[in-house]
N, C-alpha and C positions, 0 to 999 in steps of 0.2 A: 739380923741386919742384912745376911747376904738375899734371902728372902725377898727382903724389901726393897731392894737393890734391883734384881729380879724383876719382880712384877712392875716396877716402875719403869724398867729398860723396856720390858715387856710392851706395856701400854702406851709409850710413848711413840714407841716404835710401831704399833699398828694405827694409831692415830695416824702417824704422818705416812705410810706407806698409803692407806686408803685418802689422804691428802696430795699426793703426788699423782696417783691414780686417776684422782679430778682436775689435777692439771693439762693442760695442753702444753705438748714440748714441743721447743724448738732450738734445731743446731743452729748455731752463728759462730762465724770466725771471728775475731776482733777485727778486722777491717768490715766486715760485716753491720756489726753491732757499731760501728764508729759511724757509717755511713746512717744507721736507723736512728740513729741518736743524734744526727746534725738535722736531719730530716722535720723530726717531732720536735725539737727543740724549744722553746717556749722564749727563751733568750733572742734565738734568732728570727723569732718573727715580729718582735718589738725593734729589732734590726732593721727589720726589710721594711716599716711603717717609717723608720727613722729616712733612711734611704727617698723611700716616697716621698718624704715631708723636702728633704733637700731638694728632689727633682721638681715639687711644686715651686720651691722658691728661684729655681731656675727659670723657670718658664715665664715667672711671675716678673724676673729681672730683663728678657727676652722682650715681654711685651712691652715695656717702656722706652724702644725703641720703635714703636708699631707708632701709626697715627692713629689720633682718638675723634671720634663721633660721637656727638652729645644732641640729642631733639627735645626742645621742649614746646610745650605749648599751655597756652592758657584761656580760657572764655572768663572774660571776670562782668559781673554787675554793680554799677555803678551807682551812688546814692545822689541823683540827680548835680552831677558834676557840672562847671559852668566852664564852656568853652571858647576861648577868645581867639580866635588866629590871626594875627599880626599881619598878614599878608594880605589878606582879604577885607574890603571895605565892611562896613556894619550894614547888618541888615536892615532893612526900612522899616522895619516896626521899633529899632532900640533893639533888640534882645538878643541876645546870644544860643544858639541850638543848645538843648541839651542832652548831654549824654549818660544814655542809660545802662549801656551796655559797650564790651568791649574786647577783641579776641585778636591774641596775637600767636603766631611762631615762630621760630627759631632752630636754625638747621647751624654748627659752628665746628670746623676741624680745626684739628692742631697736629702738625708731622714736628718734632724734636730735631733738630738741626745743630745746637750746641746746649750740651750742659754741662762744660770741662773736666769731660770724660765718666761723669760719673754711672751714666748707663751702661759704658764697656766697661771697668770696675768693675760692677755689679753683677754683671754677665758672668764674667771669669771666675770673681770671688764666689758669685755660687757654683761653678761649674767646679773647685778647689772640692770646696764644699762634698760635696756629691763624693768627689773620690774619696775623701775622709773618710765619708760614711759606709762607703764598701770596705776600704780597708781596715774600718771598725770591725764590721761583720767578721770577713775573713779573718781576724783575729781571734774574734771570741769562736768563731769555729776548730779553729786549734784546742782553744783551752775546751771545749769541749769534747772534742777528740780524746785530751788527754785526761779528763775527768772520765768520761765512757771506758778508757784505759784500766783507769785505777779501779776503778767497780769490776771490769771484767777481772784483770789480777786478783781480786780479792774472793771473788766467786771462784775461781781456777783452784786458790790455794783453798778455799773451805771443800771442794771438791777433792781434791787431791788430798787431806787430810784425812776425808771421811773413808776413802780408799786403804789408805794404809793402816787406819784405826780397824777397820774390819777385817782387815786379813789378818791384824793381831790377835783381833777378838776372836776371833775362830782358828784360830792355835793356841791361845790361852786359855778355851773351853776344850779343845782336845786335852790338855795338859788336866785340866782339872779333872776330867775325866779318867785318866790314866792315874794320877794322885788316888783316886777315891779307889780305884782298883787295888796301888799299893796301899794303900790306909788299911783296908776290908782284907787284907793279907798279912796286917803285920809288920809290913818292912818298915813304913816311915809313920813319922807319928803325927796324933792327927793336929796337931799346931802347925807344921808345915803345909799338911793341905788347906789349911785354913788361911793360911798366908798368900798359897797360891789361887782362892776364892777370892782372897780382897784384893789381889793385884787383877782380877778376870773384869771387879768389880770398881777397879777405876777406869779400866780403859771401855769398860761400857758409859761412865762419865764424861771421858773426854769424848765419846762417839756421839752422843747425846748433844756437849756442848758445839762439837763440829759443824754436826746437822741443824742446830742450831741458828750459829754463824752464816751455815748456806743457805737457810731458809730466807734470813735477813737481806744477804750479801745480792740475792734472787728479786727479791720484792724492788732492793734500790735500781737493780739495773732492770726490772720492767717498766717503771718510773721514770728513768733516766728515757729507754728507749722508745716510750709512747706504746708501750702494750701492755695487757689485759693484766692486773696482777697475780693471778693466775697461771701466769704461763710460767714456765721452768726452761732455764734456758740451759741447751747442753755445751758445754764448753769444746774448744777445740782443743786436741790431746796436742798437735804440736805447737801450741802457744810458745810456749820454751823455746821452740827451736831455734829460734829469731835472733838467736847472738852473733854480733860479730864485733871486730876489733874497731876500738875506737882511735880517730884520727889526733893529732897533737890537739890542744885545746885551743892554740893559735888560729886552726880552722875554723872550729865553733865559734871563736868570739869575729873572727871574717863573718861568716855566714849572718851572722845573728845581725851586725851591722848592716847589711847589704838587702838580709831578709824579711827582718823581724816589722809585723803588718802594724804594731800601733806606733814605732817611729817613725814610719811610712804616713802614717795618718798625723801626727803631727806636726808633720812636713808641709804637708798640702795646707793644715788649719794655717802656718805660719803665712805661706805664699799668701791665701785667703786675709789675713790680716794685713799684710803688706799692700792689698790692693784698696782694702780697709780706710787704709790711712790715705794714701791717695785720694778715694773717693770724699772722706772728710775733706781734707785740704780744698777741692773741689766746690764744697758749699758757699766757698768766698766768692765762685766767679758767678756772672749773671747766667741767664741761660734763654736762648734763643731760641724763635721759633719758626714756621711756618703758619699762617692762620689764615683759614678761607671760611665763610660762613652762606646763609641766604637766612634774609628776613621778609616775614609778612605780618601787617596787621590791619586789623578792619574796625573803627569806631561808627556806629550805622549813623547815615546822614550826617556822617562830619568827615572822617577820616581814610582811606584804603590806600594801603602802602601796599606793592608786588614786586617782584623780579628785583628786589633790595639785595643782589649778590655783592658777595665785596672777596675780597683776598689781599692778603697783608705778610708783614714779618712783626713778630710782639718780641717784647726785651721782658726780661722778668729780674730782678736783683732785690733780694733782703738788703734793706738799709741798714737793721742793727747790726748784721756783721759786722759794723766798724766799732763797735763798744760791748759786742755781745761774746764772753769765748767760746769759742769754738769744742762745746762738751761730747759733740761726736768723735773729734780728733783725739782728745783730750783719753776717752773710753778706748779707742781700738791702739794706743799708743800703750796703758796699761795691759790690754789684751799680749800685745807683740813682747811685753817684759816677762807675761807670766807661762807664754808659750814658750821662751826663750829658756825659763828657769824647768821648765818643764819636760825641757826636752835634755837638757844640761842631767837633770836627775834620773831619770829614763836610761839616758844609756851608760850611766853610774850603774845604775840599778840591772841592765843587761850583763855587764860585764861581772857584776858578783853572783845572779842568776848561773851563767854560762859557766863559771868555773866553780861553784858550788855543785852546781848538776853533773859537772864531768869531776869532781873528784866524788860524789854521791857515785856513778855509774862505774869508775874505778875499782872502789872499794866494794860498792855489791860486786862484780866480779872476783874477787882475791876472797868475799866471802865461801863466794861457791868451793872453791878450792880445797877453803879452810876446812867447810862441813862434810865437803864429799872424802876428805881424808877422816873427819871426825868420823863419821858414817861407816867408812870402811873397818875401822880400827873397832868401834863399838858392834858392827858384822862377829870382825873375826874375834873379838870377847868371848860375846855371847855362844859362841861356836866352841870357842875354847873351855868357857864356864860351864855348858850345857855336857861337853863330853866327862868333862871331872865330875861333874855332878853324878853325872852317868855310873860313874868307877866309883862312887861316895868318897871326892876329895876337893867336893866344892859344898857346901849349904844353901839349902833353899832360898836364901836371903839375897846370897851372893848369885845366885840364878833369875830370880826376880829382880834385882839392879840392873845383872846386864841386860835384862829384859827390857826395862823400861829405857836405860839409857840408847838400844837399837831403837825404839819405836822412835823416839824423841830426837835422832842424832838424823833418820830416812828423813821424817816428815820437815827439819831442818835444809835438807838439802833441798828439798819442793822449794819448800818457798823462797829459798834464798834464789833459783832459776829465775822464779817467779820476780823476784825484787828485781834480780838485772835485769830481766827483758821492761820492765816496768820502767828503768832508769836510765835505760837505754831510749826509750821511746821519750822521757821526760825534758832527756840534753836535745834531742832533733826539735822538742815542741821549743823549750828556750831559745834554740840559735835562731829558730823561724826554716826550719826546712823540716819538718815535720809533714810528709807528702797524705794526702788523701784521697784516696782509690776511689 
């Protein structure tokens, strides 16, 4: 079995070493990786279209204050038409000219003078708009931030695992080595060295499964970061070092009020529908205008009209407004209720965020603690177990425990660094001050 053990650690292990080989590596710091991953982002560039789409409707509510110009023209043929003109005596034969043919134009402005407000409305509510939509963005660039986080964290600890897995391994193959020496002598018998084979023979398992995890943990965050699958990305060793104390949760849940980009964004939708309803209410008044035009047209041998300029004021008023409701008003008044409940929930929703995240970031701290005394304690075991052993007043068993219980109590203390710094960066994304470099 242990054989088989062997040639599989064996081969697996030269597979992925000539697989890393073909990789292209590169170092990134997590603020590094955070900045590649806002970059490539796929989320955010359905953002920045969203964005564009708002600024067209700005501009679009802009020009309806602009005057308008409109030209037409027509040449029409006429299926022998009969023309009478009232003004003018009848011709001496009886008969009236006819007309075959007939070609007019038409030149006609209009400048917006009053439309009870509902163009300035328009203007604003889209300019609301707009900021919404940046403050969407910069929103989901956090959570992005903070996903590139967790990918990195998770790479860190399959890295740091595989670290500690090998240095066991290659003490647990010294030891086996040294067993086989005592075995070939006599002193210990061979059930004990074979105990110490199959404990050599799981932590080449978990080293396997380690490498595993980082091969995976590698693939999501070249994906995440818009590069080659292929590449291996090297971690930065002081990722860890990034603790510090956290401030009362009273702070957070400030911050998170004052900061946080999608309350921000439905602040502005609210304003936006406030101007909303205004503009509805607006549809009842009439709307005034400026109007200036010039006409020409020519009926051959009957008719020619020129220099037909004119200039006016024109009134425009729906009449059904007085029996028709009002379903624009009607629509942004339901809008203004569900932003309302929306925003009501939101920062319900803030406030169990923020202090779920700062007792999560509490408590990964008081972990660290916990493990690095566990750590210590299973150190000095194994130190204790390995010296009786030594004197024949421990068993191989009892050797192999503390064994396993050091490997298991270090690579504990990794990750749990790993978790706080992770939970630490989670509460800064929650309150909305989560900074990016």
């Amino acid at each position: 079995m242990k054989k088989i053990y062997k040639s599989l650690f064996s081969l697996s292990f030269s597979v992925l070493a000539i697989t890393l080989q073909a990789q292209e590596k590169k170092s990134l710091t997590l603020d590094e990786a955070v900045m590649l991953g806002i970059q490539n982002s796929k989320n955010l560039k359905i953002d920045e279209a969203k964005i564009q789409e708002a600024t067209a409707n700005y501009l679009e509510a802009k020009n309806n204050r602009l005057p308008s110009l409109k030209v037409s023209g027509s040449a029409l043929a006429l299926a022998n038409a009969n023309v009478d003109l009232k003004i003018l005596p009848p011709s001496a034969g009886g008969s009236s000219p006819k007309a075959n043919s007939a070609f007019y134009g038409n030149v006609a402005a209009s400048l917006p003078i009053f439309a009870g407000g509902r163009i300035k409305y328009g203007i604003q509510s889209a300019q609301y708009l707009i900021e919404a939509s940046k403050l969407s963005s910069e929103n989901n660039k956090v959570a992005i931030a903070y996903n590139v986080s967790q990918a990195y964290n998770n790479l860190f600890k399959a890295n740091q695992a595989i670290k500690v897995l090998e240095e066991n391994l290659s003490a647990s193959q010294k030891r086996d080595q040294s067993f086989q020496k005592l075995e070939d002598n006599g002193i210990i018998p061979r059930n004990d060295k074979l105990k110490a084979n199959l404990q050599t023979s799981n932590i080449e398992l978990q080293l396997l499964d380690a490498q595993n995890n980082f091969s995976i943990a590698n693939i999501n965050m070249d994906l995440l970061l818009g590069l080659p699958e292929s590449t291996e990305i090297q971690i930065d060793e002081n990722y860890i070092a990034e603790l510090s104390e956290n401030r009362p949760v009273t702070f957070y849940l400030d911050q998170a009020t004052g900061n946080r980009k999608d309350l921000q964004a439905i602040s502005y939708q609210r304003k936006a529908v406030e101007l909303g309803i205004k503009s509805a209410k607006a549809e009842n008044l009439p709307t005034i205008a400026l109007t200036g035009g010039y006409f020409a047209a020519d009926v051959p041998k009957i008719l020619t009209i020129y220099n037909a300029a004119n200039i006016g004021v024109g009134v425009q008023y729906n009449i059904d407004n007085l029996w028709k409701k009002n379903s624009a008003l009607l629509k942004v008044q339901a809008q203004k209720k569900e932003l309302s409940a929306t925003n009501d929930l939101l920062a319900d929703q803030i406030k169990l965020e923020v202090n779920r995240d700062y007792q999560n970031a509490q408590f990964a701290k008081k972990k660290i603690i916990v493990y690095a005394k566990a750590a210590d304690q299973a150190n000095e075991n194994y130190r204790v177990t390995k010296n009786k052993f030594d004197n024949g007043l421990a068993t191989i068993t009892e050797l192999l425990d503390a064994d396993a219980a050091q490997i298991t109590a270090n690579v504990n203390v990794v990750n749990a660094k790993a978790d706080a710094a992770l939970m630490q960066r989670k509460l800064l994304q929650t309150s909305g001050i989560l900074i990016l470099k």
